[in-house]
C-alpha positions in Angstrom: 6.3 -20.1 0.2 6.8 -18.8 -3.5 9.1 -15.2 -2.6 7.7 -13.5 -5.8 4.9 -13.1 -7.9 5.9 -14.5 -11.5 7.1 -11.6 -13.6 4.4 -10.4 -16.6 5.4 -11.9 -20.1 8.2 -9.4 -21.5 7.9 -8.0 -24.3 11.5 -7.3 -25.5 12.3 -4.2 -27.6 14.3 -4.7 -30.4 16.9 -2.8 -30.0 19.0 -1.2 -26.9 17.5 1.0 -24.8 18.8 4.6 -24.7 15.9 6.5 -23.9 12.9 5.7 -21.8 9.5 7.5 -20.8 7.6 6.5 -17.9 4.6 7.2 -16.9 2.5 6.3 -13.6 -1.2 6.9 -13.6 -2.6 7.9 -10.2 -5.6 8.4 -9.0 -5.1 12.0 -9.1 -2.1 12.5 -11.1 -0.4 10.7 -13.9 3.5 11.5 -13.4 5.8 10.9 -16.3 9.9 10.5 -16.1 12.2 10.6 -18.7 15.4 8.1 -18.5 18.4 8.6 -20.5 21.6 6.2 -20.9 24.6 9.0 -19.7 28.1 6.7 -21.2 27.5 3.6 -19.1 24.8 4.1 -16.9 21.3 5.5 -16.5 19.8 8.6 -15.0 16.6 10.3 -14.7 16.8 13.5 -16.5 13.5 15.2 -16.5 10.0 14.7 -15.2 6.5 16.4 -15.6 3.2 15.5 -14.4 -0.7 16.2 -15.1 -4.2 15.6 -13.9 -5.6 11.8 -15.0 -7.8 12.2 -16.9 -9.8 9.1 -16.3 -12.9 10.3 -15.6 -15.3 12.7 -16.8 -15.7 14.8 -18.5 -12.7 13.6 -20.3 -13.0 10.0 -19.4 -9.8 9.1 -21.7 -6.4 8.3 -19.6 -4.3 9.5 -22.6 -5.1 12.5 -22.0 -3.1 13.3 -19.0 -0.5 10.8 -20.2 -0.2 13.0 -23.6 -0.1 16.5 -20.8 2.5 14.9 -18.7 4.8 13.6 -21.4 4.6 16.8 -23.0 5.7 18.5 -20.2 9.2 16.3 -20.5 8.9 17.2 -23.6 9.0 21.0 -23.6 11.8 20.3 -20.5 14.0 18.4 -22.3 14.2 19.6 -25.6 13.4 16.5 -26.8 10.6 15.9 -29.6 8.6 12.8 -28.0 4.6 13.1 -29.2 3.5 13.4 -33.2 0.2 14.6 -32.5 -1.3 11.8 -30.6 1.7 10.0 -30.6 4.7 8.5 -28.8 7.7 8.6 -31.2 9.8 5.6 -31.7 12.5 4.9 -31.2 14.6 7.6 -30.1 17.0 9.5 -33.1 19.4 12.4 -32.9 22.6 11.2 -30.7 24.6 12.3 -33.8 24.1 16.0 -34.0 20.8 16.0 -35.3 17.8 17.5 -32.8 16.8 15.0 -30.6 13.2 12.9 -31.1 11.2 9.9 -29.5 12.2 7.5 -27.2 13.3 3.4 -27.5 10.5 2.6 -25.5 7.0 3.5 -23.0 6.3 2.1 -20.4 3.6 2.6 -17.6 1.9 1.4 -14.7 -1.7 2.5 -13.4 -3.9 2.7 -10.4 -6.7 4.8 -11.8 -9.9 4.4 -11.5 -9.3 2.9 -7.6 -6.9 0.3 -9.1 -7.1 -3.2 -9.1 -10.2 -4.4 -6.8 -10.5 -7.7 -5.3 -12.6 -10.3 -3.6 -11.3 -13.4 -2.7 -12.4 -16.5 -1.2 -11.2 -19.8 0.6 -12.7 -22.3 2.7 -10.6 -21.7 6.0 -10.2 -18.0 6.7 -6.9 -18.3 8.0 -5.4 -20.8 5.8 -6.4 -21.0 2.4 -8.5 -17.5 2.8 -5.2 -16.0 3.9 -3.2 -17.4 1.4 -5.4 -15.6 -1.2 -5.5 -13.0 0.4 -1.3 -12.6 0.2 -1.8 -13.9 -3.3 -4.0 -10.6 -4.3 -1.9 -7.9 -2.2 1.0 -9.3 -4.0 -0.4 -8.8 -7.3 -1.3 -5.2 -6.8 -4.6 -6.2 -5.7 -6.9 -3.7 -2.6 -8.5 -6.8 -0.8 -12.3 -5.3 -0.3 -13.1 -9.0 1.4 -11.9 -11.9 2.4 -15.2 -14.6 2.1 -14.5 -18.3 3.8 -17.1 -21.1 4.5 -16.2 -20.8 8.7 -16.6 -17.0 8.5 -19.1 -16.9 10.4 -21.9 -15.0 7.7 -25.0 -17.4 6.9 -25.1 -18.4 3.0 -27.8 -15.5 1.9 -24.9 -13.0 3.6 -22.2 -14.4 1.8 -24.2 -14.1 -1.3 -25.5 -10.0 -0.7 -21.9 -9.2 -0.1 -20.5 -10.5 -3.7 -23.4 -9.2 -5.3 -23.1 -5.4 -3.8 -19.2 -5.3 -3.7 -19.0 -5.3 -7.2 -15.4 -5.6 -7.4 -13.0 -6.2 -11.0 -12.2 -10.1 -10.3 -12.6 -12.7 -7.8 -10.0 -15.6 -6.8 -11.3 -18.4 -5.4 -9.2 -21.0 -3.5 -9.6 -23.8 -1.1 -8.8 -27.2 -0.5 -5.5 -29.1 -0.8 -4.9 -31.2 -4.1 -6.5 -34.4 -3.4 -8.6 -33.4 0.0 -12.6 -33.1 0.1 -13.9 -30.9 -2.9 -17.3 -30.1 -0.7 -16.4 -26.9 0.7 -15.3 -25.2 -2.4 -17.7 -26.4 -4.3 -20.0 -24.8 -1.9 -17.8 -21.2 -1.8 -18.3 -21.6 -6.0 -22.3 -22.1 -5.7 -22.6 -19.0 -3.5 -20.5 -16.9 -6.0 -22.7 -18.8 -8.7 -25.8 -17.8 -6.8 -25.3 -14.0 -6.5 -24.2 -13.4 -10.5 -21.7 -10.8 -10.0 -21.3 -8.0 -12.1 -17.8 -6.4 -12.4 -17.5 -2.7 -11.4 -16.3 -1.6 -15.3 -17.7 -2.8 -18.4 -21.2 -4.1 -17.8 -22.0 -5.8 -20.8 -18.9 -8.4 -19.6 -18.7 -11.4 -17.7 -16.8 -10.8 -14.0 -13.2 -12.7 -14.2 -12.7 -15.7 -11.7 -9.6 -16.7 -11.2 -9.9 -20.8 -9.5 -6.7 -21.9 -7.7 -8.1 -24.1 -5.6 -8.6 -28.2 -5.3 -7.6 -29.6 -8.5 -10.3 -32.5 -8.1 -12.8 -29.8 -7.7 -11.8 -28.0 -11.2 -14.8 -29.9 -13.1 -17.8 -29.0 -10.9 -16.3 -25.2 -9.9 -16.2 -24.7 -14.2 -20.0 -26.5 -14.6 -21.2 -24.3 -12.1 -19.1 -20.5 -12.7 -17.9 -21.5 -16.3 -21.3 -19.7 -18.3 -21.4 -17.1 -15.5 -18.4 -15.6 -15.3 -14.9 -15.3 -17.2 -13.2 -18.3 -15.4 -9.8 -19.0 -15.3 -8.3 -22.2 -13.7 -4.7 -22.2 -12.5 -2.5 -23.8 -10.0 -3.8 -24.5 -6.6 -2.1 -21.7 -4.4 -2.2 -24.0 -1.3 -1.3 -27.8 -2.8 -0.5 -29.0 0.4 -0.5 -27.4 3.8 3.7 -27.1 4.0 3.9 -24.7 0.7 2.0 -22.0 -1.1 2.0 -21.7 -5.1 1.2 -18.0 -5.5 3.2 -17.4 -8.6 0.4 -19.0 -11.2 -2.8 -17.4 -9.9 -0.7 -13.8 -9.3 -0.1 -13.8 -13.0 -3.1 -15.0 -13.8 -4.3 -12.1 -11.6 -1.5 -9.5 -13.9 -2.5 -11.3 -17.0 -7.2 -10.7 -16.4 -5.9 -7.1 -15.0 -5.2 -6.5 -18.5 -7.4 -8.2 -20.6 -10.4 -7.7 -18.6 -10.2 -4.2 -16.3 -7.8 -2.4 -18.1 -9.8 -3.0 -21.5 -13.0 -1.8 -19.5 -11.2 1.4 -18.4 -11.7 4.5 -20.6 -8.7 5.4 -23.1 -6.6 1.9 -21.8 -6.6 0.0 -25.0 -5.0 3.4 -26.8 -2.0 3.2 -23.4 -1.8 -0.9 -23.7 -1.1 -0.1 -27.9 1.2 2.3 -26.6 2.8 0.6 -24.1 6.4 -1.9 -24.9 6.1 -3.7 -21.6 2.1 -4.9 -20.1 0.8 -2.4 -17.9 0.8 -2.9 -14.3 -1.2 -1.7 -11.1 1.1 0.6 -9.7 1.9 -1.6 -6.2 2.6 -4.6 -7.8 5.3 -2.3 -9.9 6.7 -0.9 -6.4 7.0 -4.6 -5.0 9.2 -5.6 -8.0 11.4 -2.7 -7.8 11.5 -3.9 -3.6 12.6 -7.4 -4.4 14.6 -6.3 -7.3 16.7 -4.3 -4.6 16.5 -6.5 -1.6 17.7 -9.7 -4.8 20.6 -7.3 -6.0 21.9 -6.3 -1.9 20.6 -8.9 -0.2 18.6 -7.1 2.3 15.5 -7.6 4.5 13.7 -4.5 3.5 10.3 -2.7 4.4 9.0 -0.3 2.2 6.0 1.9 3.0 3.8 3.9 0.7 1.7 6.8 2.8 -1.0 8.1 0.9 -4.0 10.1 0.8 -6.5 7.1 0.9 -3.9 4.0 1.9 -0.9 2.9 3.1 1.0 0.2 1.3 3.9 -1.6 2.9 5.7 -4.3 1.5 8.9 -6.5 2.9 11.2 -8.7 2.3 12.3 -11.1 4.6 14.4 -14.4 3.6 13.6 -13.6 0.3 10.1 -14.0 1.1 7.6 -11.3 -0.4 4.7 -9.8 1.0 2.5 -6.7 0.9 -0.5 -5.4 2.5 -2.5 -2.5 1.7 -4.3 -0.6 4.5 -6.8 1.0 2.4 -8.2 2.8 5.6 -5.3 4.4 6.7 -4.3 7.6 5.0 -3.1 11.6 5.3 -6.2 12.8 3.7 -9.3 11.3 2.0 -8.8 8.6 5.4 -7.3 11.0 8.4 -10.1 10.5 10.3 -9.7 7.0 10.2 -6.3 7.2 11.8 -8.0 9.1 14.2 -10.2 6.4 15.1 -8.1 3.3 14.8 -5.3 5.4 16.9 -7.5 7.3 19.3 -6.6 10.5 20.2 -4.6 9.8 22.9 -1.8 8.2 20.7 -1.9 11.0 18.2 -1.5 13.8 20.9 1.9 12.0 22.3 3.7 13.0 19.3 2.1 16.6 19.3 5.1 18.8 21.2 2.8 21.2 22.3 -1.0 21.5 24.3 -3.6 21.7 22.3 -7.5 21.7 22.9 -9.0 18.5 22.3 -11.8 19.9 19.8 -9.6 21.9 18.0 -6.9 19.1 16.9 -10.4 16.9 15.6 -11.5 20.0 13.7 -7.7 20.3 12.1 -8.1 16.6 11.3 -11.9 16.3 10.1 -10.7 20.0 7.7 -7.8 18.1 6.3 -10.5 15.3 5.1 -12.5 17.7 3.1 -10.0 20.1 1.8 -7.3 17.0 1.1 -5.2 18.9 -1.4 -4.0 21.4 1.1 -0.5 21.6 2.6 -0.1 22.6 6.2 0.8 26.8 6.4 2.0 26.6 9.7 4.6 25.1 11.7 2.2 23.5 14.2 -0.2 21.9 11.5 2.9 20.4 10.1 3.9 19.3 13.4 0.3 17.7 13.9 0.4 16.0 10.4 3.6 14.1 11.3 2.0 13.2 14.5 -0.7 11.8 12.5 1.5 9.8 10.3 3.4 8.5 12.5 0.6 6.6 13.9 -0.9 5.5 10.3 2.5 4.2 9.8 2.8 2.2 13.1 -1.1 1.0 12.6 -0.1 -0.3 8.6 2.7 -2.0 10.0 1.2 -3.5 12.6 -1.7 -4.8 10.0 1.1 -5.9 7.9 2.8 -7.8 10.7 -0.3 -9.4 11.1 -0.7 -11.0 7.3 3.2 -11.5 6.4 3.1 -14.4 8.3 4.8 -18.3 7.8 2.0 -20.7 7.1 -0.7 -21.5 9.5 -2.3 -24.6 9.4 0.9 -26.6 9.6 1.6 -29.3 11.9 5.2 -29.2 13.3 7.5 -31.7 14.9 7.7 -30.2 18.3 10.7 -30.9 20.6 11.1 -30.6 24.6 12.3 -26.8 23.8 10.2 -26.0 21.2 7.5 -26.3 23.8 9.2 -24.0 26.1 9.8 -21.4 23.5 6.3 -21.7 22.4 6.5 -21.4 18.9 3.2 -21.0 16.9 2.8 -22.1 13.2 2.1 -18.5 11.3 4.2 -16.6 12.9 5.4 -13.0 11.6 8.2 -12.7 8.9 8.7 -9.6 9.9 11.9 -9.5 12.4 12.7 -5.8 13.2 16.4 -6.7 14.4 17.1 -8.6 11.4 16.2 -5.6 9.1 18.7 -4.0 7.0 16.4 -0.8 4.9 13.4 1.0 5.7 12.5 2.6 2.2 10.0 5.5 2.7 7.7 7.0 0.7 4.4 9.1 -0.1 4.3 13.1 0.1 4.6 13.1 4.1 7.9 11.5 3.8 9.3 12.3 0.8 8.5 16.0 0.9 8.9 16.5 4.4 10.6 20.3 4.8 14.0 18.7 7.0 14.9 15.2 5.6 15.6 14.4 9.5 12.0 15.0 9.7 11.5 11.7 7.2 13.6 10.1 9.5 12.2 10.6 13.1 8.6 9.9 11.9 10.1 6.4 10.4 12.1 6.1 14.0 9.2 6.5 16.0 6.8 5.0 13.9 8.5 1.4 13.3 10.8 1.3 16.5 13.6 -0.5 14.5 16.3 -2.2 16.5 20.1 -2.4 16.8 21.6 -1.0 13.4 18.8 -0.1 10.5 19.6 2.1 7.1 16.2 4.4 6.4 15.9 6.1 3.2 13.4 7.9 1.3 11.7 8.0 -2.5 12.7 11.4 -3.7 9.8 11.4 -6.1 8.3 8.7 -6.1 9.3 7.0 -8.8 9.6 3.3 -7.5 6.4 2.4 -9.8 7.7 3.3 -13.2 11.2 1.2 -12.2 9.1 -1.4 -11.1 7.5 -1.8 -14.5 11.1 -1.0 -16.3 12.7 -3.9 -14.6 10.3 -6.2 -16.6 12.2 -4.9 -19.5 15.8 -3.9 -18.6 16.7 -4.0 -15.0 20.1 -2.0 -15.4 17.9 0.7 -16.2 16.0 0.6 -13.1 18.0 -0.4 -10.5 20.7 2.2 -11.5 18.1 4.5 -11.5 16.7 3.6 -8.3 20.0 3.5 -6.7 21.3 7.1 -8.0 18.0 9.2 -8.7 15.7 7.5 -6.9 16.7 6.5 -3.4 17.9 9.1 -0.9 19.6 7.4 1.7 19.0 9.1 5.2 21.4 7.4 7.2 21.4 4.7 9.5 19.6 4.4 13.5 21.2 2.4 15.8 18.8 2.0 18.5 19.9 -0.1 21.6 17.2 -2.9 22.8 16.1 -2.0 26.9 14.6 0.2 29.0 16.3 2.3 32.2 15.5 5.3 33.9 16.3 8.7 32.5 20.0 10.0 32.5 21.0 6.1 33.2 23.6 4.9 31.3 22.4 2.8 27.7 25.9 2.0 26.0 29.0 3.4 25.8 29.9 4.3 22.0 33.2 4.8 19.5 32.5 6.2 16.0 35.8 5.9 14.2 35.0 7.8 10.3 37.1 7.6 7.5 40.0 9.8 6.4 41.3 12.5 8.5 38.2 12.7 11.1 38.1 12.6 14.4 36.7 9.9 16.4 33.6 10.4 18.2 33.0 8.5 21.6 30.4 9.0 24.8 28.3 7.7 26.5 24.7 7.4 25.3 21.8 7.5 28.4 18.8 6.4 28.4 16.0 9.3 27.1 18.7 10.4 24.6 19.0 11.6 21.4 22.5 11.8 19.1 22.9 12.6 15.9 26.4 12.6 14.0 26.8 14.0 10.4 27.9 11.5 8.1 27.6 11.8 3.8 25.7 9.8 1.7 29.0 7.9 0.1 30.9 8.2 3.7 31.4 5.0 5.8 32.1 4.9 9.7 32.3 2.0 12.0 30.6 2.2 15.1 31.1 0.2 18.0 28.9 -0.3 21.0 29.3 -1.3 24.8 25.5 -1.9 26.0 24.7 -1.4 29.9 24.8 -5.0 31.3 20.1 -5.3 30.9 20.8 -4.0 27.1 21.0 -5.5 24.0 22.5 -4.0 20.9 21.5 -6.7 18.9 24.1 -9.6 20.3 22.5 -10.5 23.6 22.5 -8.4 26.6 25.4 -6.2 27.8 27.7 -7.7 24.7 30.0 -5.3 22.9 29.0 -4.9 19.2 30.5 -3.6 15.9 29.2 -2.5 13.0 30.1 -0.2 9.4 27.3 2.0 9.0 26.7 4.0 5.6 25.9 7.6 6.0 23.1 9.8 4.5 21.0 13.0 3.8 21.1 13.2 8.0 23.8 10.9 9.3 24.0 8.7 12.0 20.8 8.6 14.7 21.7 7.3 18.1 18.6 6.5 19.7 18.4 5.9 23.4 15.2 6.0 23.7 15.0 1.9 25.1 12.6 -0.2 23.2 10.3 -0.9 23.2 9.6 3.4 23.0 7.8 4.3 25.8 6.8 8.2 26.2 5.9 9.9 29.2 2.5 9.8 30.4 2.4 13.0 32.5 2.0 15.8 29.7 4.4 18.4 30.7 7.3 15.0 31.1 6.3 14.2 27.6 5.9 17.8 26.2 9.9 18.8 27.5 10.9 15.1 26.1 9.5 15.9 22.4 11.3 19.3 22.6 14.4 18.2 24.0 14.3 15.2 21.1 13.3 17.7 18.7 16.2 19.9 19.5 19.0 17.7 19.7 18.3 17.2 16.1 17.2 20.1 14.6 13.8 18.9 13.6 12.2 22.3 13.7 13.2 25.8 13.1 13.7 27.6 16.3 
């Protein structure tokens, strides 16, 4: 499987960089950072953010752009914008008063972002493939069409022509195999003349990266009714996926064709030294640039109002999926629904009526802009996101997955282990980083707060670093490390990044007050050592700095893993953080107490032993 989608063509600038401006353009609020080069490396110095302005009544996204940067602007002392314009490049190291920058750079998701439809002619091969080809690119996957779907053709055919999304991929068929099935997929697209949902004087872009033997009838039938682009077929064979060609085919239309559409977009693109990019596809280059650099297996999660984004790396392997259903505002109720109540109410350490937690949650998805007051409506919005962050991950789980539709060589233990083609990616005990983000998370009042609701949320096992965005800058150093990736992964690394600390969660279950594993902290320098014994039901937390070290060693109870097999000793250096070191003897899988008043004295003793709350 291709790990990453192909990089956008660079465009170079022609001299050093010394000072950048980014900006990301929500849905709700384009953020701009500044970026200066301080003696050898690079920091972020100042940021400022404003309203997009993408839609009426000023329906012209340089508007806000202009706002934000000029807040940086009146921050910094710096002289950025002539009138309606970025200054370059940057002037005034020498004395003089400081003006413009070296370069701009921006990424975008407003407007709803990048909207897809794909299709393929097996729903879990080829449609699947396309599907990871999309999310990768940036892409919110509004449907997944395949010719065993299971809708009859006149279905198929109302469901392009009312989803009205910016471009469609279409794949199918191995190079070589039978061209009837896509053919067919292309005639149903054909039949319902799509219209994109910008620009309606334009054709819709189709991106085909299917059946090369089918290239010749898919362009007699789509080539006069849409903008068709052929590329590489993403599934050649059944062993390997080619997503790299269609995903920057994808980047390259996003551009040309939805950007162009959007209102005030060819004023940013003039602007812009590096292509614009749809602000998750930005994230996931910053992830892989990381998890490249440290060799990690990573998730990252991005919590929002609407969605959830999470992205991994695993092997080197890329993926991301969008849950565009799961959210902290505009979709709470959703979480509500795909969770039930039952699972939201465990987290909630206190009784509440029924009624009155659905009225909290259905007032948070009207008034979405509000921040909880009190103590126990924050407590009840981290319940709540807990849950949308279990549900993503569980969705992602279920799409970053090895190839299906692969025949194996099986041998005599292979059929005891039972092995299935397609298979999860995602291995929880060979994860090094948890990177969180969205305003749940990264503005959480207690950064241990950040932490538990990752903890409980994702269950990680054995030894696990979690860290948070601080704000949310991952898209702008996504789109910088097109250009100069010094600049963003130092940036990421010292501004960006605050590392919480690490969990070390034992694998197991026992009873209460049982013994989980024995354990030695030994810290650097003059410290004492800490050692105990860790039971079962139990909570620890050690402080430990964001620069400090410690090696901690572990002696499991005889039916516990700690990530070496079952009652084996283990030893591991473990980097410190924001909160420190989280021993979690909770046993995993995490299983709360049924009877409410067991769980409600669990959450508080939990919540205790770490401080989560003021008293």
């Amino acid at each position: 499987m291709i790990a990453a989608p192909v990089e956008p063509t660079q465009r170079q600038p022609a001299q050093p960089l010394s000072v950048i401006i980014a900006t990301d353009c929500g849905s709700t609020t384009t953020k701009a950072i500044l970026i200066e080069k301080i003696g050898e490396e690079y920091r972020q110095t100042f940021r400022g953010e404003a309203p997009t302005t993408v839609e009426a009544p000023f329906e012209d996204v340089t508007r806000g752009v202009l706002n934000a940067i000029a807040e940086v602007e009146e921050l910094s002392g710096r002289k950025i914008l002539e009138g309606d314009r970025i200054i370059t490049p940057s002037r005034g190291d020498d004395g003089q008063a400081k003006t413009g920058v070296d370069i701009y750079v921006s990424t975008s998701s407003a407007g709803g972002g990048l909207q897809m439809m794909v299709a393929g002619v097996v729903q879990n091969i080829t449609g699947q493939s396309a599907q990871r080809c999309a999310l990768g690119a940036g892409a919110i996957v509004m449907d997944v069409l395949a010719a065993n779907d299971g809708r009859l053709p006149h279905e198929k055919i109302e469901r392009i022509r009312s989803l009205r999304p910016d471009m469609i991929l279409l794949s199918g068929g191995t190079d070589g195999g039978t061209v009837t099935h896509v053919v067919e997929m292309a005639e149903y697209i054909a039949a319902a003349e799509p219209h994109p949902r910008l620009g309606m004087t334009y054709s819709l872009p189709l991106i085909y990266a299917g059946n090369k033997d089918a290239r010749k009838r898919v362009t007699e039938i789509l080539g006069e009714k849409t903008a068709l682009v052929v590329t590489d077929n993403l599934r050649p064979v059944p062993e390997r996926e080619n997503l790299g060609p269609a995903r920057q085919k994808i980047h390259d239309l996003f551009l040309e064709h939805v950007m162009a559409q959007a209102p005030g977009y060819k004023k940013l693109i003039e602007w812009a030294g590096a292509p614009i990019m749809p602000t998750p596809a930005a994230v996931g280059l910053i992830m892989q640039a990381i998890a490249g650099r440290e060799h990690l297996n990573l998730i990252g999660v991005d919590i929002g109002g609407a969605t959830t984004d999470v992205f991994s790396v695993f092997g080197g392997v890329f993926n991301r999926t969008v849950s565009a259903n799961l959210g902290m505002s505009y979709s709470i109720s959703n979480v509500l629904l795909e969770a039930g109540l039952d699972n939201i109410m465990r987290w909630v350490p206190f009784t509440i009526e029924e009624q009155t937690l659905r009225n909290r949650i259905k007032n948070k998805m009207i008034r979405p802009t509000t921040v909880p007051q009190t103590l126990d409506e924050l407590q009840i919005e981290q319940a709540i996101a807990r849950e949308a962050l279990r549900l993503a991950l569980v969705h992602h789980k279920s799409l970053a997955t090895g190839l299906k539709g692969v025949q194996q060589e099986r041998t005599i233990s292979d059929i005891f282990e039972q092995r299935a083609s397609g298979e999860t990616l995602v291995d929880m005990l060979k994860l090094d980083l948890i990177v969180g983000s969205g305003g749940i998370l990264s503005h959480a009042p207690r950064r241990v707060q950040s932490m538990l609701m990752m903890v409980d949320a994702y269950e990680p096992l054995g030894f696990t670093t979690l860290s948070v965005d601080s704000i949310f800058m991952m898209p702008h150093l996504g789109v910088l490390s097109t250009v100069n990736e010094q600049a963003a992964t130092d940036v990421f690394v010292r501004d960006c990044m605050v590392y919480l600390g690490t969990c070390i969660a034992p694998i197991g279950l026992g009873k209460d007050g049982e013994k989980c594993t024995d354990y030695t902290i030994t810290f650097e320098g003059s410290r004492k050592p800490e050692s105990g014994t860790l039971a079962f039901g139990e909570l620890r937390l050690f402080a430990l700095g964001r620069e400090e070290l410690a090696q901690v060693s572990l002696q499991p109870a005889k039916q516990v893993d700690a990530g070496d097999g079952k009652g084996e000793p283990v030893s591991h250096q473990v980097k410190g953080g924001a909160v420190g070191i989280l021993l979690d003897g909770r046993g995993r899988p995490l299983r709360l107490p049924t009877d409410t008043q067991a769980r409600l004295k669990a959450l508080t003793k939990w919540h205790e032993s770490l401080g989560l709350y003021p008293k």
